[in-house]
C-alpha positions in Angstrom: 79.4 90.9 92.3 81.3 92.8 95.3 83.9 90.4 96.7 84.4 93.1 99.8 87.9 94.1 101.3 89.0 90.4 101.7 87.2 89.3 105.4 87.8 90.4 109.1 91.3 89.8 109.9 92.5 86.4 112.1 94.6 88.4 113.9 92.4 91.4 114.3 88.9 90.8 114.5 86.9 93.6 113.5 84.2 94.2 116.3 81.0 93.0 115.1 77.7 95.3 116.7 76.2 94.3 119.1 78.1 91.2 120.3 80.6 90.4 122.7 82.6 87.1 121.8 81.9 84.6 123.0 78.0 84.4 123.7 75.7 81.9 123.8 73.3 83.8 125.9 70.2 85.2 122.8 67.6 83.9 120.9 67.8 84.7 117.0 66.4 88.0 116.3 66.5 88.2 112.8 64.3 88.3 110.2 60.8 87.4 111.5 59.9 83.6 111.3 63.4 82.4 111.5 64.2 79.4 110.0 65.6 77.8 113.5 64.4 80.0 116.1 64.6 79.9 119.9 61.4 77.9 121.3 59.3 78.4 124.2 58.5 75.7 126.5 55.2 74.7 124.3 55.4 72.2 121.3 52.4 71.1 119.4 50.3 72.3 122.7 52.6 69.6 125.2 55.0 70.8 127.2 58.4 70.3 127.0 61.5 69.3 129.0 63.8 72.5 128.3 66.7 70.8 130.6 70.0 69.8 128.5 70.0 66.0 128.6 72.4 64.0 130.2 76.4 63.7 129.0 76.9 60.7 126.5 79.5 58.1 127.7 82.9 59.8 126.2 83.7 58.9 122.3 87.5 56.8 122.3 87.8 58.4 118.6 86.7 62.2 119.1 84.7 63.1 115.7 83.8 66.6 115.4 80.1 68.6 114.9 80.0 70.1 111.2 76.5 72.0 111.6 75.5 74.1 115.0 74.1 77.1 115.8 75.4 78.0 119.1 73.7 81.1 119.2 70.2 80.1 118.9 69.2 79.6 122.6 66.5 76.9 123.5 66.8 76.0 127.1 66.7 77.6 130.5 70.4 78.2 130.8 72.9 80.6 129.0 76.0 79.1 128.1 79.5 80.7 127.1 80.9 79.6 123.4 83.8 78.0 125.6 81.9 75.9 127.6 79.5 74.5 125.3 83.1 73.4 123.6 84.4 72.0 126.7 81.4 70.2 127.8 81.6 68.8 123.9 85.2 68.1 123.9 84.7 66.0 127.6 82.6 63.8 125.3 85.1 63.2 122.5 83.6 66.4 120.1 86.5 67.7 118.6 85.3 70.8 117.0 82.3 72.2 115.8 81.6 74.6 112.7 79.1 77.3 113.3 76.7 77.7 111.0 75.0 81.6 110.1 71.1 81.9 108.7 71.4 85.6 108.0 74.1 88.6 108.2 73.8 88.5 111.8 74.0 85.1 113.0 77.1 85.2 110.2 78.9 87.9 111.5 78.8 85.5 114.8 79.9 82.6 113.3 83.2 84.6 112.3 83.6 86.0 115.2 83.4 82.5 117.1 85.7 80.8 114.8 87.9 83.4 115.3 87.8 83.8 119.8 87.8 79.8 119.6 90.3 77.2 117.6 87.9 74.6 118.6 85.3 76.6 116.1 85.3 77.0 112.7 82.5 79.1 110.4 80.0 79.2 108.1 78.4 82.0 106.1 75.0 82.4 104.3 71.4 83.8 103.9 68.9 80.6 105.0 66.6 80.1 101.8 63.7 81.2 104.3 65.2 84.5 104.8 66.4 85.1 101.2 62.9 86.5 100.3 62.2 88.5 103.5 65.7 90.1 102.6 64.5 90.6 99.1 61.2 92.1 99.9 62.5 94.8 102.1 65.4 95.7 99.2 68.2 94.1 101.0 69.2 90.7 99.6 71.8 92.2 97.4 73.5 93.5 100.0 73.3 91.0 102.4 75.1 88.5 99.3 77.5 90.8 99.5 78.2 90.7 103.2 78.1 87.2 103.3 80.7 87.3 100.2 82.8 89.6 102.1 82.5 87.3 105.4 83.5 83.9 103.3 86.9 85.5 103.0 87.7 84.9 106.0 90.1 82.0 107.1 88.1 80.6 109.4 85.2 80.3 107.3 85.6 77.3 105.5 81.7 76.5 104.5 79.1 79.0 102.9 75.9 77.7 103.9 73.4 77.0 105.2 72.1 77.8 101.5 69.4 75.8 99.4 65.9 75.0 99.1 63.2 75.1 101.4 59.4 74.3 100.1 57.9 73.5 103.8 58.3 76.8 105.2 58.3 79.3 101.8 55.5 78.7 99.6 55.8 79.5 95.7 55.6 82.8 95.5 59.6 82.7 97.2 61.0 79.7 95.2 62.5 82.2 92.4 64.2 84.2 95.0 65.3 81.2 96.9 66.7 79.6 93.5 68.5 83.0 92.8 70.2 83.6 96.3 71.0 79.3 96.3 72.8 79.7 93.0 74.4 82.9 94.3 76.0 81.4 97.4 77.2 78.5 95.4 79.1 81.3 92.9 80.8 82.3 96.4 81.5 79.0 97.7 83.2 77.9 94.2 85.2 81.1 93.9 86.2 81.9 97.2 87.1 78.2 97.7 85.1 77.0 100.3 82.6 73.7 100.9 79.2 74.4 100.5 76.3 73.3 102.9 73.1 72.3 102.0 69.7 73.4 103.4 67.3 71.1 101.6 63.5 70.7 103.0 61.4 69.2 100.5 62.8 70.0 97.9 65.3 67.1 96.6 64.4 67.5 92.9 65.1 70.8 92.3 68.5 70.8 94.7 69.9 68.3 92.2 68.5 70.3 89.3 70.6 73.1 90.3 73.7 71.5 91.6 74.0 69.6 88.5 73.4 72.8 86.4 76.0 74.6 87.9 79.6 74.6 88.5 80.4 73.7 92.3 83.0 74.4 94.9 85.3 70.7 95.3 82.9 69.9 98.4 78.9 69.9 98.8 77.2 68.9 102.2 73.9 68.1 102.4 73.4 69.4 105.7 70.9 67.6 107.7 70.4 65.0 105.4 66.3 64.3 104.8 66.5 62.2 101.4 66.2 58.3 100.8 68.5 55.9 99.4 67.7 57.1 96.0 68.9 60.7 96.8 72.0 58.8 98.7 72.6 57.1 95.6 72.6 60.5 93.8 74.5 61.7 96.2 77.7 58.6 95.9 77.2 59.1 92.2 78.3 62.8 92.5 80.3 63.1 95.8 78.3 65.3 97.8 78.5 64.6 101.3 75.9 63.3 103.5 75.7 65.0 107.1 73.1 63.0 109.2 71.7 64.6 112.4 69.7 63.1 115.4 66.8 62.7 113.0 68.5 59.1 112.0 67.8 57.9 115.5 64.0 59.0 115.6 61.8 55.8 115.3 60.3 57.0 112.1 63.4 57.7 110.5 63.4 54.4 108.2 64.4 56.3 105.1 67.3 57.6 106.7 68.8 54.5 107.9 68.3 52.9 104.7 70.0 56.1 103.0 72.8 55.6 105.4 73.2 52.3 104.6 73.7 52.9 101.1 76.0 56.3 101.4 79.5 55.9 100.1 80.9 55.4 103.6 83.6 58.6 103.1 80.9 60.8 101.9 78.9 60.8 105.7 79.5 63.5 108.2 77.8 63.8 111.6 75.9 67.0 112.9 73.7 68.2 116.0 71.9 71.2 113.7 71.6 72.5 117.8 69.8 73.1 119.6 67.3 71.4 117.3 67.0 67.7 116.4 68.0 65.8 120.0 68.9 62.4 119.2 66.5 59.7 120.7 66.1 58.7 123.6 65.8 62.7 124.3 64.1 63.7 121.2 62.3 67.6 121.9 65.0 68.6 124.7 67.5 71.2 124.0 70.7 69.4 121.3 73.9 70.7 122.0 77.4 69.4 120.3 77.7 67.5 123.7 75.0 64.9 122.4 76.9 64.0 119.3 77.7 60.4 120.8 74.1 59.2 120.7 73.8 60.0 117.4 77.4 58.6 115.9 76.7 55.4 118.1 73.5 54.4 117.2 74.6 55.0 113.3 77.7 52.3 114.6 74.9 50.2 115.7 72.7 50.3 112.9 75.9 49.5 110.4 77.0 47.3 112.4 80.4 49.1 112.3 83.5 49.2 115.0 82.6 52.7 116.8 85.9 53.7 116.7 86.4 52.8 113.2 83.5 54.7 112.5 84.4 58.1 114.4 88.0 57.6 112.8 86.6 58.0 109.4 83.8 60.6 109.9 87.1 63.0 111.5 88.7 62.0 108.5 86.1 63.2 105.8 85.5 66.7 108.0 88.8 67.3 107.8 89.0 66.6 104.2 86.0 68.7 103.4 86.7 72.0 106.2 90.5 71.6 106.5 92.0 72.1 110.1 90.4 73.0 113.0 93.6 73.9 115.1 95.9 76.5 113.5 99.0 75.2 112.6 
């Protein structure tokens, strides 16, 4: 495997085509069905609210957002990289890491990390788009952009990476498999965490993870097992990232996984502009919203909020490092 030229450079960021740092302003274009792509205003044939939601009551204990996509545009408004992070930090939202679903949305996540301290990256092909790269001859290369683009200092995750049986049926599992175990070799060797896309497909995410040999942090991004997986999860130390989806009324499995996750092993996320936490479920998310979400965990704990937030900051940091440059 190519391991590139050693990244873009933090004090020289090579231009990336076609984008202008910061912007928040497109839908993804990239590879057909993408796996989080912009919406319209329709859902299930009902309308929907495409407003932000209100600002959250400010967090005493600022906790940071380890999973967005602040390139993927879902409501009426475009929004500078700098302000979504100052309408997040007015809140208590530290940071946020940017998460890339193909060579593109990548190549914006370093270039974010590197215009913004608040902003830190991640890398990777989504397991949807492995085998649309694959089919058109291009996954190889793409690896090896993404290998080239984990170099970077600012990238401290490659992911989102993993599994996903809901929207790839099984004529792409075996190129899924191949590009999952891929990004994990470039997580372990270039020394950074690795984050999880898992969607239906808990069984054979543990299969592989315990079959291969794993960077010092795994994050199950968007955490959608029960307390069995969390129990897998303690057993091995894989980090638990739980996203507005833990407040959704149906979300019972959730909440009991949460209540069994080793308390240092859970990490907070929006996955925005997807997954709103209730009571604004189907509006645009945005790292802004993190407090409903980190709250209603306190609640359902039954933990000091503070306490709470104080530990989550902890565990990011533990896993991504810094946010600030020293």
């Amino acid at each position: 495997m190519c391991h590139g030229s050693g990244g873009i450079s933090a004090q020289a960021p090579a231009a990336v085509p076609g984008l202008t740092p910061p912007a928040y302003v497109r839908p993804h274009e990239g590879n057909g069905e993408a796996p989080s792509a912009a919406r319209d205003a329709s859902d299930g044939g009902r309308k929907r609210n495409l407003d932000y939601p209100p600002a959250p009551e400010p967090l005493a204990v600022p906790v940071p957002d380890n999973h967005t996509h602040m390139d993927f545009r879902d409501g009426l408004v475009s929004v500078d990289v700098s302000d979504a992070l100052d309408a997040a930090n007015a809140v208590g939202v530290s940071g946020v890491v940017q998460v890339g679903c193909d060579v593109e949305s990548s190549r914006f996540a370093v270039e974010a990390a590197a215009s913004d301290p608040r902003v830190l990256a991640a890398v990777a092909i989504h397991p949807n788009d492995a085998p649309r790269y694959a089919a058109r001859g291009g996954l190889e290369e793409a690896l090896e952009e993404i290998d080239r683009l984990a170099a970077h200092p600012r990238v401290r995750a490659v992911g989102e990476t993993g599994l996903d049986y809901f929207r790839t049926g099984p004529e792409g599992a075996g190129t899924q498999e191949l590009s999952f175990r891929r990004h994990i070799e470039i997580a372990r060797t270039r020394g950074k965490a690795l984050q999880i896309h898992d969607r239906d497909a808990h069984a054979d995410i543990v299969r592989i993870l315990e079959s291969e040999q794993l960077p010092e942090h795994v994050v199950f991004h968007c955490f959608s097992g029960d307390a069995e997986l969390a129990r897998i999860c303690n057993r091995n130390g894989w980090h638990m990232s739980f996203s507005g989806t833990v407040t959704f009324k149906n979300s019972q499995d959730l909440r009991e996984a949460l209540a069994v996750a080793d308390p240092d092993l859970v990490l907070v996320e929006t996955d925005a502009p997807f997954l709103t936490p209730h009571p604004y479920r189907g509006r645009p998310n945005a790292s802004y919203l993190i407090p409903y979400t980190v709250r209603a965990m306190a609640e359902f704990l039954e933990e000091d909020l503070d306490t709470l937030c104080a530990r989550i900051g902890a565990t990011t940091r533990r896993v991504y490092g810094e946010f600030q440059p020293s």
